[in-house]
N, C-alpha and C positions, 0 to 999 in steps of 0.2 A: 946058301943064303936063307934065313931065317925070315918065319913069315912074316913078323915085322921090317925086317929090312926090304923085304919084296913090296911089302905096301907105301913104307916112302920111298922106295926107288919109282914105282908107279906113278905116286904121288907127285915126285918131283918134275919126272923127265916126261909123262905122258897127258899127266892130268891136270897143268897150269896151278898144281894148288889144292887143287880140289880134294877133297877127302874120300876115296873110294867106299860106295856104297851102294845099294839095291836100287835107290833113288834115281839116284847119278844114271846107275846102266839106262834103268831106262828112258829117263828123259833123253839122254845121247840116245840111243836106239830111234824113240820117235823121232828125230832130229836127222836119223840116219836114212830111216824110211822114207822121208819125204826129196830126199837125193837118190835113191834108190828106182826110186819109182818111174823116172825117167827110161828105164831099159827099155819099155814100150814104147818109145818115143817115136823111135822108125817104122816100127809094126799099126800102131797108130797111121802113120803119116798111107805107110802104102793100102793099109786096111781102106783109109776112105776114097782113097785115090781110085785105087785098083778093083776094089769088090763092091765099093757103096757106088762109084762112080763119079761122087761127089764135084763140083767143081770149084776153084781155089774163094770166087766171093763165097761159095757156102760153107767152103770148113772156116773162111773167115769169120763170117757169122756166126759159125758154129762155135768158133774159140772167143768167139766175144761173149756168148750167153754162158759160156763155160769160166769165164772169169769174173760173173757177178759173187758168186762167196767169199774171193776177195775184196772186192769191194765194201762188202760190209759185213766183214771180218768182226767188228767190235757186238755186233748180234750176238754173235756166237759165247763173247765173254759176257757179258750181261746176264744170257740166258744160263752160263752156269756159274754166277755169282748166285742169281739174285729165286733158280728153278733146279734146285736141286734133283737127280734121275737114283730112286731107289735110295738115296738118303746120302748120296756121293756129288759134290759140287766138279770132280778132277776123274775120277776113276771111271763111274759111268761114260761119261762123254768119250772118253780116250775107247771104251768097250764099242758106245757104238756108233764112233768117228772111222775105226778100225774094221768094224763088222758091215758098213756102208761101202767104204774101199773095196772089201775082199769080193761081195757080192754086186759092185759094179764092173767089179773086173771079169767074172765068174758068165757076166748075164754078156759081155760083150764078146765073149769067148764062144759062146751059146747060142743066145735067141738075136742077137739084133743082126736085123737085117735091111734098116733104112736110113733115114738122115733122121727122122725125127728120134726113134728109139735111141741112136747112137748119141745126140744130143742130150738127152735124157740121165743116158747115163755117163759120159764125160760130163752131165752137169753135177751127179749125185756122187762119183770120185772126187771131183774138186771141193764138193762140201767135205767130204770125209778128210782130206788134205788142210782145208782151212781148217775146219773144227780142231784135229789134232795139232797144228801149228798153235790156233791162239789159246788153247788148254796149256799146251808144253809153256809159250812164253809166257800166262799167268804164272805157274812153278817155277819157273828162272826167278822170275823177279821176287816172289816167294825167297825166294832163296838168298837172292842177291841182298836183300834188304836186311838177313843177319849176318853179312859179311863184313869185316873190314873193309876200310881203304881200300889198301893194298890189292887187295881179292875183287876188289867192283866188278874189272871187264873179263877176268878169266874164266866164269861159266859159259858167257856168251862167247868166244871164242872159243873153249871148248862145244858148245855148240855147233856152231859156225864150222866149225871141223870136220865133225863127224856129219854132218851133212854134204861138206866138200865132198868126201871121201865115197859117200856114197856117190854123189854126181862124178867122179872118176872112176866108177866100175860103173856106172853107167856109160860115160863114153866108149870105154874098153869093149864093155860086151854088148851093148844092144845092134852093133852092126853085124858082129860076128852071131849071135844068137838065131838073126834071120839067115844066117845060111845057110842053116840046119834042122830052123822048125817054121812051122807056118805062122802067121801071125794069129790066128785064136793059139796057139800052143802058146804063144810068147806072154799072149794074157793070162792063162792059165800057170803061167810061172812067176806071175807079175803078181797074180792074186793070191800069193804066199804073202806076198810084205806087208799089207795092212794087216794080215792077223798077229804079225808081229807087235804091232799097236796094242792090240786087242789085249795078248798074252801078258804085256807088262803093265797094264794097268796098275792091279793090285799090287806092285811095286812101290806105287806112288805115297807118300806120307799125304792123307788125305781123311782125317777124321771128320766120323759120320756126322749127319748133322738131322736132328729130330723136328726141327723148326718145320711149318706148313710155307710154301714158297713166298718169299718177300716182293712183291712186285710193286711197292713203295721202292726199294732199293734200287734197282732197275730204271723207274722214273726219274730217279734223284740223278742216278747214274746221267741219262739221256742227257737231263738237263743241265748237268754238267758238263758234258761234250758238247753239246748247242751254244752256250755260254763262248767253250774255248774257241771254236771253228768262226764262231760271228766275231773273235778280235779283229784287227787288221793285220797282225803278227804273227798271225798263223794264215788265214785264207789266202792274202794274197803271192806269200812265198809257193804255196802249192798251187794256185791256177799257173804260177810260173813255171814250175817243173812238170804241171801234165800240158802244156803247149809245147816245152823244152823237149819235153820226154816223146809228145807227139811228132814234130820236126827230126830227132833223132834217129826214130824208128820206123818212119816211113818207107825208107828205102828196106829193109829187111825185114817188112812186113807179116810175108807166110812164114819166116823162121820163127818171126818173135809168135806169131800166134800158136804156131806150136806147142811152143813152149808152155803155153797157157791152157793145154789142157789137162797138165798133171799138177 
């Protein structure tokens, strides 16, 4: 098979479409990392349990103060619209979205040894997590918007993929991992995948930009989201789905917050 034929055999059967390229790997990679990253999940769970001593209202509080960088997730895009890091709007951030990760995993494997420190830094992973999430989805949509038609929803479900993929060697191995290393070891194996991040950066098609940082644009930005959330058509469907969302998730509480600190 000829290496064009191996490239649309790829193309067709693996990549919804997609054009294989340095880009591509790595946006899917970061996409991948962030399913990935889970293997700690259980090493997590028994670390606070068992050596911090923690009890479930405190990891719950603790998984609540761990999921405010999603909440305001759209921070992070603004900041690299409108604040360019070393003359990189895409690249930088992914560097050190990626280098936050590796060194929160790094310091819980190490030094912490309380509820606040551990806090700290399950807060400063989840920025790493978020940052590189809403970086990747600015380059989708990048992307998406010279696509045809036809092509609209296949990056995103290639997306969407390669993050599955990772949450199923997640499942597979983070049980089996603890029965062979300790849980600092499990971090220490965990703190390989954001430098993953890190490594593809400069993969990203992301021209430099000489500009001094726009923080009119940024404003403009705000106030255009202040604008959309004060409709009725937008506010009231979402106070609907986080009482919906709250109602649903009650009963499996300590799962879901787990979940919430990677």
């Amino acid at each position: 098979m000829t290496d064009t034929n191996l490239r649309a055999n790829l193309k067709t059967r693996f990549l919804y479409g997609q054009e294989p390229n340095s880009e591509l790997l790595a946006i899917l990679l970061v996409y991948f990392v962030q399913g990935i990253l889970g293997l700690a999940r259980l090493a997590i769970s028994f670390f606070l349990k068992d050596e911090l001593g923690l009890t479930p209202a405190q990891v719950a509080t603790m998984m609540g103060i761990a999921a405010l960088p999603w909440v305001v997730k759209p921070l992070f895009g603004f900041a690299s619209d409108s604040l360019p890091l070393f003359g990189y709007r895409r690249r930088s951030y992914l560097v050190l979205a990626g280098s936050l990760g590796c060194l929160a995993w790094i310091l819980l494997a190490t030094v912490v040894h309380s509820a606040l420190s551990a806090t700290l830094v399950i807060l400063t992973s989840s920025i790493s997590v978020a940052m590189s999430d809403v970086i990747a989805d600015s380059i989708v949509v990048e992307r998406v918007r010279k696509e045809s038609h036809t092509d609209a929803g296949s990056l995103q479900s290639l997306c969407w993929s390669a993050t599955a993929f990772g949450g199923l060697l997640t499942a597979y191995f983070s049980g089996s991992l603890l029965e062979h290393f300790t849980s600092h070891q499990v971090f220490w194996i965990t703190a390989a995948f954001p430098l993953i991040v890190t490594a593809v950066a400069g993969l990203v098609v992301d021209p430099k930009v000489d500009s001094i940082p726009d923080l009119n644009t940024s404003y403009q930005q705000l106030s255009n989201l202040r604008k959309a959330v004060s409709q009725k058509a937008i506010w009231l469907p979402a106070v609907f789905f986080v009482f919906y969302g709250k109602q649903r998730l009650a009963p499996m509480q300590p799962s879901f917050s787990l979940l919430l600190m990677i």
